[in-house]
KEKE-3310 file (N, C-alpha, C; in steps of 0.2 Angstrom, whole numbers, plus 5000, padded with zeros to 4 digits):
npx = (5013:5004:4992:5001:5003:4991:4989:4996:4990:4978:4981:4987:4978:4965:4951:4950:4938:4936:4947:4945:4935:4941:4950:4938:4933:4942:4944:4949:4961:4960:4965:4975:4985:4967:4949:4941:4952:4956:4971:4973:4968:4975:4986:4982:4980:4991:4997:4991:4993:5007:5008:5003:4990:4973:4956:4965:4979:4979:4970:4980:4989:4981:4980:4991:4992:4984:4988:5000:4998:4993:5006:5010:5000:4995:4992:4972:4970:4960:4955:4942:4928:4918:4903:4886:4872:4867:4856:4852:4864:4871:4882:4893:4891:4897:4910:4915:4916:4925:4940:4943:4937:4946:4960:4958:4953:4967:4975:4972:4972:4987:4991:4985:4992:5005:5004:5000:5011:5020:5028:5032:5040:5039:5024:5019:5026:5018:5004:5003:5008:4997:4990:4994:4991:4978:4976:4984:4980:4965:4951:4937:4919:4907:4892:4877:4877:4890:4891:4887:4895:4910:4908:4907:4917:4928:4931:4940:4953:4954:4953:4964:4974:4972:4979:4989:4996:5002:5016:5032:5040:5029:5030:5028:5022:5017:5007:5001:4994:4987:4975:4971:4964:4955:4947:4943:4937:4933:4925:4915:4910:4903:4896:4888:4879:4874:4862:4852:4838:4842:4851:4862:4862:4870:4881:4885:4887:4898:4906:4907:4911:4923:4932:4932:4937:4948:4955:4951:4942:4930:4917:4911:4912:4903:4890:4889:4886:4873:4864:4863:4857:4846:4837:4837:4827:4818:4822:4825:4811:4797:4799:4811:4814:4821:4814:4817:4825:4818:4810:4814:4813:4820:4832:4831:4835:4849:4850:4846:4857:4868:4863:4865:4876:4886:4881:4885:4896:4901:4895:4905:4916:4909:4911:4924:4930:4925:4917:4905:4893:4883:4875:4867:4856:4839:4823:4808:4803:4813:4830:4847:4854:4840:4836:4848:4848:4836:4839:4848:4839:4829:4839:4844:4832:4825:4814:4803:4805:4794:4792:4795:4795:4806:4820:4835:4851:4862:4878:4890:4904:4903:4894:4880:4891:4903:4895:4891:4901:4909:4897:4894:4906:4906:4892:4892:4885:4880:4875:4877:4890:4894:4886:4894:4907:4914:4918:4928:4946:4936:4938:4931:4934:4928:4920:4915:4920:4917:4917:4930:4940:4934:4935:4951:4954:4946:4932:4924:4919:4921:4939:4956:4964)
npy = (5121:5119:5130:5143:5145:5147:5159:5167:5167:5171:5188:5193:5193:5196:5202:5206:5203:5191:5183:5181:5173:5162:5156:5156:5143:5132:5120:5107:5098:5093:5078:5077:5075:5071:5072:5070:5063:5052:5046:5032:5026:5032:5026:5013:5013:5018:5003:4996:5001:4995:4983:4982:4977:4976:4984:4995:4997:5000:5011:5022:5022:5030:5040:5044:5049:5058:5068:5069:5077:5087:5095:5101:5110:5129:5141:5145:5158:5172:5186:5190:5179:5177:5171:5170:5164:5148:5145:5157:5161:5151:5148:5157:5154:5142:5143:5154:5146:5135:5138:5136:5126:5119:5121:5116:5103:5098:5104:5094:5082:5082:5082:5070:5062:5066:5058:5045:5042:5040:5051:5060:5074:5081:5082:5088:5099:5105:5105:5115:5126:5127:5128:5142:5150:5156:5159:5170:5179:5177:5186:5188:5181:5183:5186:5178:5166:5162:5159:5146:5139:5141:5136:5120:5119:5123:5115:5104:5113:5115:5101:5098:5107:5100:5087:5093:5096:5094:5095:5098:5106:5117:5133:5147:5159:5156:5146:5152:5163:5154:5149:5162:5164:5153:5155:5169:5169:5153:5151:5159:5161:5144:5146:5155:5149:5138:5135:5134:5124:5115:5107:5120:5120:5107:5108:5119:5114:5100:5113:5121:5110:5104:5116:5118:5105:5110:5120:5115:5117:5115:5119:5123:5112:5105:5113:5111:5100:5098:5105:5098:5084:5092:5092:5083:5073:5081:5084:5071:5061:5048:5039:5040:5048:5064:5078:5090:5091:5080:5091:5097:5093:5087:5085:5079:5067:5069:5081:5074:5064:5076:5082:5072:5068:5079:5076:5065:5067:5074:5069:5058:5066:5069:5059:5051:5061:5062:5049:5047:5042:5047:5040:5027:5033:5035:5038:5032:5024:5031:5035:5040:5029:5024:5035:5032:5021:5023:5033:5024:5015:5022:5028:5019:5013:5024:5026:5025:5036:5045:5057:5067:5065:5055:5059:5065:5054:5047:5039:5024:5028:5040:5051:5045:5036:5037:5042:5027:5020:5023:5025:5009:5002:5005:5002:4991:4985:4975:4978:4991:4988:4980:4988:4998:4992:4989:4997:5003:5008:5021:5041:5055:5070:5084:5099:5097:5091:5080:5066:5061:5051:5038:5023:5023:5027:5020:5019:5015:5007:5002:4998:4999:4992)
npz = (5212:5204:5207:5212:5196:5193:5200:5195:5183:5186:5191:5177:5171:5176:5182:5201:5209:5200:5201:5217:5214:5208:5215:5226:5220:5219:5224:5222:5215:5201:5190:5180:5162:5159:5158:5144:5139:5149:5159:5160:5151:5138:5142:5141:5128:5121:5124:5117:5104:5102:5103:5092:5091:5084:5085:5087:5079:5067:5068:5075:5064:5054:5062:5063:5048:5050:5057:5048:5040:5045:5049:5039:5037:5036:5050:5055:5062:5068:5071:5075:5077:5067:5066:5055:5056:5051:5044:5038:5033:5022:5015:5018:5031:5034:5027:5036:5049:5044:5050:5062:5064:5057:5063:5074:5072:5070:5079:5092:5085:5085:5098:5104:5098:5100:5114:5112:5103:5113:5118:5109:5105:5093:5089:5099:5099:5087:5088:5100:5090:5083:5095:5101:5089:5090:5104:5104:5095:5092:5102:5101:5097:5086:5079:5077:5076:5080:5094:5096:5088:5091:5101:5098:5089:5094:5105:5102:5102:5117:5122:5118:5125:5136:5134:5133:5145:5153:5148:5146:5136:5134:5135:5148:5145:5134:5137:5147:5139:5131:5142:5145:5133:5131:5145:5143:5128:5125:5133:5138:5128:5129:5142:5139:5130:5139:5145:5136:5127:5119:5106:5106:5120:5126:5119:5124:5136:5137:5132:5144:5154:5150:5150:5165:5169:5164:5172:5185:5191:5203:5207:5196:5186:5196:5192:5179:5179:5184:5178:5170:5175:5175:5165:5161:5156:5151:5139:5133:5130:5136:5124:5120:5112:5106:5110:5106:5095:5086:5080:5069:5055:5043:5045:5058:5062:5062:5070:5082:5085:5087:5098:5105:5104:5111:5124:5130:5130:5140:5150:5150:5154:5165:5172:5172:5180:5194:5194:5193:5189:5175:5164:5165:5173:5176:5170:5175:5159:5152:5147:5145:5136:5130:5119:5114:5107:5101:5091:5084:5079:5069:5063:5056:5049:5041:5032:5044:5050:5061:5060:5050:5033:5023:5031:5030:5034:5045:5043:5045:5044:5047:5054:5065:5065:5072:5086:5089:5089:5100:5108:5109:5115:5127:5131:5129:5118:5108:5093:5090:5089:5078:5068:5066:5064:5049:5045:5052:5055:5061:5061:5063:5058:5056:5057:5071:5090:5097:5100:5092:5088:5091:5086:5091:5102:5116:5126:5142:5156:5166:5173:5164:5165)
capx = (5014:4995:4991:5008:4998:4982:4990:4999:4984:4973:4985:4990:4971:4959:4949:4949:4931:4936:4954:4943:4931:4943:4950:4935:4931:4947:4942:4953:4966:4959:4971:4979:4978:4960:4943:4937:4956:4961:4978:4973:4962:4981:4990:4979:4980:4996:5000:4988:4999:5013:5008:5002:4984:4967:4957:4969:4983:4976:4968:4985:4991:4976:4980:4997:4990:4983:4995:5006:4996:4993:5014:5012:4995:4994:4987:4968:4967:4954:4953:4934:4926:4909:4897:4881:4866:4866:4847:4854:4868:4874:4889:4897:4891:4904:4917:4920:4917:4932:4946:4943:4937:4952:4965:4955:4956:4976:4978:4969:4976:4994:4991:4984:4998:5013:5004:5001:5020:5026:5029:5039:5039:5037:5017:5015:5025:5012:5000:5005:5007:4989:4985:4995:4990:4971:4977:4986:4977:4959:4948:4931:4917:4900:4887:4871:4880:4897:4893:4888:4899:4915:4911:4907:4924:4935:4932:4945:4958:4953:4955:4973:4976:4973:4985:4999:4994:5011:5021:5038:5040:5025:5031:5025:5021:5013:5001:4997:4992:4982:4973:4966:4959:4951:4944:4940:4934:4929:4922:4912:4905:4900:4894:4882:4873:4872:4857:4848:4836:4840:4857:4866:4864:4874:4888:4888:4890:4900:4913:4909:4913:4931:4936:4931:4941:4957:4955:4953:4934:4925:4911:4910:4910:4895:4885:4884:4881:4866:4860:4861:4853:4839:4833:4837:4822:4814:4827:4823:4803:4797:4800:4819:4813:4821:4808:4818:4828:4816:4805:4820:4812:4823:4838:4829:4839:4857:4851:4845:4864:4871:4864:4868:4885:4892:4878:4888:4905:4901:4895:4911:4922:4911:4912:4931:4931:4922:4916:4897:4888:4876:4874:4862:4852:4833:4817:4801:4809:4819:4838:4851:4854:4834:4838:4854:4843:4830:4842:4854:4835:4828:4846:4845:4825:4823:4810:4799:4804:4787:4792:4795:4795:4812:4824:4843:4852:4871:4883:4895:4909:4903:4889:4881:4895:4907:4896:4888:4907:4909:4894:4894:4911:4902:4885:4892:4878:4884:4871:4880:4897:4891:4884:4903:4915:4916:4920:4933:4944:4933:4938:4927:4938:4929:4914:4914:4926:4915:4917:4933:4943:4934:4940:4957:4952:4941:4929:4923:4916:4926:4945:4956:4968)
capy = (5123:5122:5137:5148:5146:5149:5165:5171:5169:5180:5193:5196:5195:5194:5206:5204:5198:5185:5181:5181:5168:5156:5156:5152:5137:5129:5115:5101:5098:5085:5076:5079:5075:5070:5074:5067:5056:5050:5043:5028:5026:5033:5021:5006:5011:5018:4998:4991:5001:4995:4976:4980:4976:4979:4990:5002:4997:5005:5018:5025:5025:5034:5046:5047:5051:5066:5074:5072:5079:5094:5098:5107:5115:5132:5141:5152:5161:5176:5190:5191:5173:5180:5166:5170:5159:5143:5146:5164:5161:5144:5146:5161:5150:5135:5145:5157:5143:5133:5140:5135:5118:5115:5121:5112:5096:5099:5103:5089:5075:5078:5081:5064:5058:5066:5051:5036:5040:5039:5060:5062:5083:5084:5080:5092:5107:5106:5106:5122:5132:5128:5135:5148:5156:5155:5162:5177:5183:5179:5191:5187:5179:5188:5185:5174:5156:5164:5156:5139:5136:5144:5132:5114:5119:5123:5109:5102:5116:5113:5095:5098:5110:5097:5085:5095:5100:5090:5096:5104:5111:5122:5140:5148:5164:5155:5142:5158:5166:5150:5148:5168:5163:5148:5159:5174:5169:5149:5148:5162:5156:5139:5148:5160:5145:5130:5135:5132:5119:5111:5106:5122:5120:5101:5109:5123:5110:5099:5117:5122:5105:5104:5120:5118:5101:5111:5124:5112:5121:5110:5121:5125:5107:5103:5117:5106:5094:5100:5105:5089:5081:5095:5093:5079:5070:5085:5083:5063:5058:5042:5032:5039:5054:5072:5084:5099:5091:5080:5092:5101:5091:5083:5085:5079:5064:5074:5086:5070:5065:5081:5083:5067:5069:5082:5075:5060:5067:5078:5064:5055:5069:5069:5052:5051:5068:5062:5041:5050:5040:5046:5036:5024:5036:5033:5042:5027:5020:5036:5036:5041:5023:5024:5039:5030:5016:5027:5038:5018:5013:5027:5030:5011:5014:5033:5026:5024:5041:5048:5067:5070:5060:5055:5061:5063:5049:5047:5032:5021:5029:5047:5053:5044:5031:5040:5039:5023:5015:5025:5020:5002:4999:5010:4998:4984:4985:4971:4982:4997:4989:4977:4994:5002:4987:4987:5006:5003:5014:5031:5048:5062:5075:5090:5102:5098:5085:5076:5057:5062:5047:5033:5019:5022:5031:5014:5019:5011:5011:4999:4998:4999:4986)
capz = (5205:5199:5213:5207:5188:5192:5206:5191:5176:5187:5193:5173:5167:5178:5188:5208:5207:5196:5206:5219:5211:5205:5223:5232:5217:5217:5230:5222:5210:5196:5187:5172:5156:5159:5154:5138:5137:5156:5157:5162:5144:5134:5144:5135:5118:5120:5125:5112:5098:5102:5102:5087:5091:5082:5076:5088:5076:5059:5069:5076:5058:5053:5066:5062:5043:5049:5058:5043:5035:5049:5049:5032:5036:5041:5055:5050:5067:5066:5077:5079:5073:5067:5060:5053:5058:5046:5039:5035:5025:5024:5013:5022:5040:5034:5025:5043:5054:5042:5051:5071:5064:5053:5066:5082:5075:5068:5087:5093:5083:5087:5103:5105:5095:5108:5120:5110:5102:5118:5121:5104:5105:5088:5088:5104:5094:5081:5092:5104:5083:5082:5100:5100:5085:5090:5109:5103:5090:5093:5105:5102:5092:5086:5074:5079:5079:5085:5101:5095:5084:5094:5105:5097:5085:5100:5110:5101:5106:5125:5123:5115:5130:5143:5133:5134:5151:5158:5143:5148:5130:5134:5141:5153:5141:5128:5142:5150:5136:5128:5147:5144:5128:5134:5150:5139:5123:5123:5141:5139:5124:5131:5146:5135:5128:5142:5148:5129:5131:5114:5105:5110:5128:5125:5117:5130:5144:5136:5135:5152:5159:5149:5153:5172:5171:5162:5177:5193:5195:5203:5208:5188:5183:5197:5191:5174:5181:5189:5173:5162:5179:5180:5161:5154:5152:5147:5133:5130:5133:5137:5122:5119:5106:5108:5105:5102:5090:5081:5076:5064:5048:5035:5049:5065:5066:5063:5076:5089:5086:5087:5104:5111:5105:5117:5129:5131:5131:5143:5154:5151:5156:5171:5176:5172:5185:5199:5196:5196:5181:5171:5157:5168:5175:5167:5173:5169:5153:5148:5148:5137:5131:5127:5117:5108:5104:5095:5086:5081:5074:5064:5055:5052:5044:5038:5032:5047:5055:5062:5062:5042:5027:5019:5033:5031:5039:5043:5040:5050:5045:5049:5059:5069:5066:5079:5093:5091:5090:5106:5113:5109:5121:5134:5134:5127:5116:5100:5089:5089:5086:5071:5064:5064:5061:5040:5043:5056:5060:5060:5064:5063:5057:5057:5061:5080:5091:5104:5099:5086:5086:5095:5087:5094:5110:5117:5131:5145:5162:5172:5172:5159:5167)
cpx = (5008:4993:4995:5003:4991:4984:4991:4995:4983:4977:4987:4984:4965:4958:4949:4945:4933:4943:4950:4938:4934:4948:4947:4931:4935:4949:4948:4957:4963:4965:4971:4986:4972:4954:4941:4943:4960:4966:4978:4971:4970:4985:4988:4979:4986:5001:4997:4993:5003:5013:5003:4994:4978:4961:4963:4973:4982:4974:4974:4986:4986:4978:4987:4998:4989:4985:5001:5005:4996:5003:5011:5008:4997:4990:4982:4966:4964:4954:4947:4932:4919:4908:4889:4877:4868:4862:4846:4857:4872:4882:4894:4898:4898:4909:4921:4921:4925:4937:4946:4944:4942:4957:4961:4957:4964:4980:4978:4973:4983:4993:4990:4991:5006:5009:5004:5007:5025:5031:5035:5036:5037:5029:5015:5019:5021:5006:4997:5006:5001:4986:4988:4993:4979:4972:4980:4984:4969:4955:4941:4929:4911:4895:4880:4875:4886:4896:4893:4893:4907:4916:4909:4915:4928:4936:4939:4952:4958:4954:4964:4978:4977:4978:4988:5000:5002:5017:5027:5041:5036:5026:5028:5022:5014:5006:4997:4992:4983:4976:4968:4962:4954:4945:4939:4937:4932:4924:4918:4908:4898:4897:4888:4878:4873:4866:4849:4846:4838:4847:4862:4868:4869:4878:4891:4890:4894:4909:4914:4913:4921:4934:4937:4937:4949:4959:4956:4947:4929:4918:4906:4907:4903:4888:4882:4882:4874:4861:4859:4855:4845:4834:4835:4831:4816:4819:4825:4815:4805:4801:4806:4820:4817:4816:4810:4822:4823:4811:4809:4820:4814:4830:4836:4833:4847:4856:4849:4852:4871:4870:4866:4877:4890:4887:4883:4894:4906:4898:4901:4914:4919:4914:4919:4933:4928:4918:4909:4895:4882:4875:4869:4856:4845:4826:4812:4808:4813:4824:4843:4852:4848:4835:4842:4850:4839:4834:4846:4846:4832:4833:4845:4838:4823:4815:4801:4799:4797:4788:4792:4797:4800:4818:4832:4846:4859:4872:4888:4900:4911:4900:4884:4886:4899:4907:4894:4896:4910:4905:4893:4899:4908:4896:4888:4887:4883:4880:4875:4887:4898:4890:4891:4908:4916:4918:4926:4938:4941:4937:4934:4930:4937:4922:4916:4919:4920:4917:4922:4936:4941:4935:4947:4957:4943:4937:4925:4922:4920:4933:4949:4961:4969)
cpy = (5125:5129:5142:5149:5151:5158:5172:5173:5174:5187:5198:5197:5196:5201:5204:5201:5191:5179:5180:5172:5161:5154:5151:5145:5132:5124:5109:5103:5091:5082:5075:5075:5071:5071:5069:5061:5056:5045:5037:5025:5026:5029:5014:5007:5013:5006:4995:4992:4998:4987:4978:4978:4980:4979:4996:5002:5004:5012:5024:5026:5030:5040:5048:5051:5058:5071:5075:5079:5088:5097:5103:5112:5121:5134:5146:5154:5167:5179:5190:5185:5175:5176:5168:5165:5157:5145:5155:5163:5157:5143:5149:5158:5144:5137:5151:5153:5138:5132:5138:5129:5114:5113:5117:5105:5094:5099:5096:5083:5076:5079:5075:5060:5058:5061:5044:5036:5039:5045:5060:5070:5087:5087:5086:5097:5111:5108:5113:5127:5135:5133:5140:5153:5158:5161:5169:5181:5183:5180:5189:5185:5184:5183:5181:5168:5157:5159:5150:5137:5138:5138:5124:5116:5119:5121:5107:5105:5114:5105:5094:5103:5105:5089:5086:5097:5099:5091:5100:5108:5116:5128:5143:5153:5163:5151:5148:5161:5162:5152:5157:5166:5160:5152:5165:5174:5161:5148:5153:5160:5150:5142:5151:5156:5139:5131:5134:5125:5114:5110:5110:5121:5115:5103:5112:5120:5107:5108:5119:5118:5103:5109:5120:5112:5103:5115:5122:5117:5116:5113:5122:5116:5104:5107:5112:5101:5093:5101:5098:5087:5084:5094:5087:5074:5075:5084:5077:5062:5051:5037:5035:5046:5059:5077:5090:5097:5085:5084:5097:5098:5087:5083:5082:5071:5067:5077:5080:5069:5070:5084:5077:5066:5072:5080:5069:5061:5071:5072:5060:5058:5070:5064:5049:5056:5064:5055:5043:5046:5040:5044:5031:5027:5035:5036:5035:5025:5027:5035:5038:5036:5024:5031:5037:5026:5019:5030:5030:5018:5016:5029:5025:5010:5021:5033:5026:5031:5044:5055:5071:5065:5060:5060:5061:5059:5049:5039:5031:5024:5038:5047:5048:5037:5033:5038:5033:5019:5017:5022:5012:5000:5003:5005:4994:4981:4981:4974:4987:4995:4984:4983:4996:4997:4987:4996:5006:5006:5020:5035:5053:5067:5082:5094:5103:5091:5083:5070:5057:5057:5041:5026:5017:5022:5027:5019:5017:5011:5010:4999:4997:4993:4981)
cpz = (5202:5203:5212:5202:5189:5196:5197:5183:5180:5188:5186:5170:5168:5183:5195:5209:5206:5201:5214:5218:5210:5212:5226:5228:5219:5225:5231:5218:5205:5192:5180:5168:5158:5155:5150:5139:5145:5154:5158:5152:5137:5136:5139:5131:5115:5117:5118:5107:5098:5102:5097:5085:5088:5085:5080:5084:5072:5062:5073:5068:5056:5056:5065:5054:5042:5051:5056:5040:5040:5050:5044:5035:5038:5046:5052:5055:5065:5072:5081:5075:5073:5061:5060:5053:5051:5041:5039:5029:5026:5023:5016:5030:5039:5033:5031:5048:5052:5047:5059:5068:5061:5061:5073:5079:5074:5077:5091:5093:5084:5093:5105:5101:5101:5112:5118:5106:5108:5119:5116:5103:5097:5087:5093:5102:5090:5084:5097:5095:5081:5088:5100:5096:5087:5098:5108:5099:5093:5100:5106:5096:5092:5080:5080:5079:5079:5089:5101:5092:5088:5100:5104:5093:5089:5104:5110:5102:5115:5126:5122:5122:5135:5142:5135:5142:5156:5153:5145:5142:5130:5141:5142:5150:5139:5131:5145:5146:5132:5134:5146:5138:5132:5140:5146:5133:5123:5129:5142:5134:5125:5137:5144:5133:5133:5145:5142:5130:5124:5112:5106:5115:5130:5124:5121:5135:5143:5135:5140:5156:5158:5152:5161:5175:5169:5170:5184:5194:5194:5207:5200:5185:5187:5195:5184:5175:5183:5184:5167:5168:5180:5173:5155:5151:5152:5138:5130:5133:5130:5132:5118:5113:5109:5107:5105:5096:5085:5079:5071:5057:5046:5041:5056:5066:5067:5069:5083:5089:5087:5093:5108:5109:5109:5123:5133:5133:5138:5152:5157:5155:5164:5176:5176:5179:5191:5199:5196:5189:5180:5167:5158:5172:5171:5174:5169:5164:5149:5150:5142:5134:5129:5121:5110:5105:5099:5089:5084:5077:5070:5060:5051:5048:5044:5036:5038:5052:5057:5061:5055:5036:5025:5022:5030:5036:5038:5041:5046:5051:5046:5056:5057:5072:5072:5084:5095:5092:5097:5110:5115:5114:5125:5135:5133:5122:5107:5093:5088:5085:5080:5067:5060:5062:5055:5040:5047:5052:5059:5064:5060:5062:5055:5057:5069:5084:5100:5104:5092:5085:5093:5094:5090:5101:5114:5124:5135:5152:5168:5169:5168:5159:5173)
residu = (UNK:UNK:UNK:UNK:UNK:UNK:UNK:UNK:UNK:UNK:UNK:UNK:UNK:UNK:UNK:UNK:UNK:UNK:UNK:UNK:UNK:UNK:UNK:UNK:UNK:UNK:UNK:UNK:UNK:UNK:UNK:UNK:UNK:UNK:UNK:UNK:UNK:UNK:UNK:UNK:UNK:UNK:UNK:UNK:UNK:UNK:UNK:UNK:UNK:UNK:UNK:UNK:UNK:UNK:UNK:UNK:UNK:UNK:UNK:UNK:UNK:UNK:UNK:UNK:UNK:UNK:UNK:UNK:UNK:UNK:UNK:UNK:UNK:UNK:UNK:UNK:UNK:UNK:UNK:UNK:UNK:UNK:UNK:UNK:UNK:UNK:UNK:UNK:UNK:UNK:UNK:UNK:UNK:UNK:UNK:UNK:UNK:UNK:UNK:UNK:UNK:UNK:UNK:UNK:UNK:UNK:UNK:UNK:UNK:UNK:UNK:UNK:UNK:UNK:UNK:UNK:UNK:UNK:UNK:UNK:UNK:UNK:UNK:UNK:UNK:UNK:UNK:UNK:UNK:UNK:UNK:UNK:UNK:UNK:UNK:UNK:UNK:UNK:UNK:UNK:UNK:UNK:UNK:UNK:UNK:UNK:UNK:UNK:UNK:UNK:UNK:UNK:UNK:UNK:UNK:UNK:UNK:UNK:UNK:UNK:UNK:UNK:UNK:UNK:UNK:UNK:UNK:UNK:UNK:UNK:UNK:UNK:UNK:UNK:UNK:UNK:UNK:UNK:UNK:UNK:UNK:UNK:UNK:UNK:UNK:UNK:UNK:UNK:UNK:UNK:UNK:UNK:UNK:UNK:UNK:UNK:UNK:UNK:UNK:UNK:UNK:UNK:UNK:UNK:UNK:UNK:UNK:UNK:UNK:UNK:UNK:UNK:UNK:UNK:UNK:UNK:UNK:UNK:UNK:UNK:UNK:UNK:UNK:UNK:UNK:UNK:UNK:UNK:UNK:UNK:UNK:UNK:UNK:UNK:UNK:UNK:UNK:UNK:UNK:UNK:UNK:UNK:UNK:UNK:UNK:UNK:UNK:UNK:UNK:UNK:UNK:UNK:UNK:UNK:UNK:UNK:UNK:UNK:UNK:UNK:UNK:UNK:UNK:UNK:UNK:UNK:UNK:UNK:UNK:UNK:UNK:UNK:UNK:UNK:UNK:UNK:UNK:UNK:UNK:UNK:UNK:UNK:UNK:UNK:UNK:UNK:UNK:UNK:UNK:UNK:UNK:UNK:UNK:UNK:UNK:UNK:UNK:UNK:UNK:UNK:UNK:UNK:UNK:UNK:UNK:UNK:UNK:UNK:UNK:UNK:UNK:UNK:UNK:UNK:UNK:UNK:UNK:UNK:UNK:UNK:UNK:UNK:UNK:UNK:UNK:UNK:UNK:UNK:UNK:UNK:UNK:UNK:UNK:UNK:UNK:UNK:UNK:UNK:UNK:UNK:UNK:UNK:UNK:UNK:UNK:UNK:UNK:UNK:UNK:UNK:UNK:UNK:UNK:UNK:UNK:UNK:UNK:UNK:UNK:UNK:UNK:UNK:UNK:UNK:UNK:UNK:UNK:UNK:UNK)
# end
């Protein structure tokens, strides 16, 4: 069945080369849905909901809140998605980027909703409205932060892709058609920036590694791998600092969290794909948890930042609430999740979808039952 699909993508889109390429990749078959949410992971919080247990309880409501609220919406698909660099024109960067970041997480959260309700069709129709209108219409993006932005906002379409992946409501038309988007306009994207030594390249790897896992390319996915592995402690020095992102001023903790946000997820989706965990990996005293550590204590004292006086700092129930409610069941670390408890449940609902709803969506290293 997977082998038919993939025969019949390239045949209708793909140049030889390319048919050729995804051919000589296609080593294994990963399993699906996976990545960022493995079935093992939707199975437990499927079971928590439904014994009514917290915080999963509220945080299904929560989520069930926003895919009310995404029935009505509509969709703002855009032929060519051209964003203008931020520290250009900031208001024109947020009011074009809008339209992916709305419909990405509209897709997203019902998506997740058809598995924690127990595959009610309604939530994965919704879902397929959003990708379709994004797959048949949009072509390509442009501008200077076209490419970053195309691909932290459509993660969340690529995650809602690999949801429905087992969906029998999704025709063969509309999958195929989604599946060239993704190939042609998100996976080129994320490919254009993963080799950016600073927060694009995280974002870039974190879409390469999804789309590789929606694809079954497992030559795609070790290529990222290879790159987190070659630069990541050029990325983190010794005492857990980023130096491309703190030296960004009055923003250099957002941008330390805003690289280790897709650094992490990207991580997950590998070590859910193939049991490889980097989240322990440490060079001398560098590692990502040395990292999380630094960015959990500089939000918690702005005051003491060394890099610019009187930083911007988030909160529990945004950023870097997200990933420490994530990271905290991943280390087990009772500081992170002290931090985020009086915010319970968070979702992140929009900008970028690395760590979107992880109160609900618990994460963890060892088994889920």
């Amino acid at each position: 069945m997977r082998v038919s699909l993939i025969f019949t993508f390239c045949v209708v889109y793909c140049s030889p080369s390319l048919l050729l390429e995804v051919e000589s990749v296609k080593t294994t078959s990963f399993v699906h849905p996976g990545g960022i949410h493995p079935q093992e992971q939707l199975d437990f919080v499927k079971e928590k909901v439904a014994q009514k247990e917290q915080p999963y309880f509220n945080a299904y409501l929560q989520l069930l809140n926003k895919t009310a609220q995404a029935f009505t919406h509509p969709t703002h698909a855009v032929a060519n998605f051209s964003i203008p660099g931020y520290y250009v024109n900031a208001s024109m960067h947020i009011n074009r980027s809008w339209p992916l970041q709305a419909d990405s997480f509209d897709a997203y959260a019902c998506a997740l909703a058809y598995h924690i309700s127990g595959g009610q069709p309604i939530f994965a129709n919704h879902s397929l409205r959003f990708l379709n209108a994004w797959a048949y219409l949009n072509v390509a993006y442009s501008d200077s932060d076209g490419p970053l932005v195309m691909t932290y906002a459509g993660t969340g379409m690529v995650i809602a892709g690999e949801l429905l992946y087992n969906y029998n409501g999704w025709n063969s038309t509309d999958r195929t058609k989604f599946f060239h988007w993704v190939t042609n306009v998100y996976s080129k994207a994320s490919n254009q920036i993963k080799t950016n030594a600073n927060n694009w390249g995280d974002w870039g790897r974190l879409g390469s590694i999804l789309s590789a896992h929606l694809f079954d390319n497992s030559s795609q996915l070790q290529t990222v791998v290879n790159l987190i592995k070659g630069d990541l402690f050029h990325k983190i020095a010794p005492d857990g600092h980023m130096p491309e992102e703190t030296r960004r001023e009055a923003n250099g903790i957002w941008y330390t969290y805003f690289s280790l946000a897709p650094m992490t997820a990207a991580c997950w989706v590998n070590y859910q794909t193939t049991k490889e965990n980097l989240f322990n990996v440490s060079q001398g005293n560098a590692s990502i948890k040395l990292a999380l550590d630094y960015l959990y204590y500089y939000n918690m004292h702005p005051d003491q930042w060394p890099w610019y006086k009187n930083p911007n700092k988030g909160s529990p129930s945004s950023w870097p609430g997200n990933l420490l409610e994530a990271m905290g069941s991943l280390y087990n670390d009772s500081r992170y999740i002290d931090y985020v408890q009086s915010a319970r449940p968070i979702i992140y609902p929009t900008h970028h979808f690395a760590w979107t709803f992880p109160t609900l969506m618990r994460i963890q290293l060892n088994d889920y039952f």
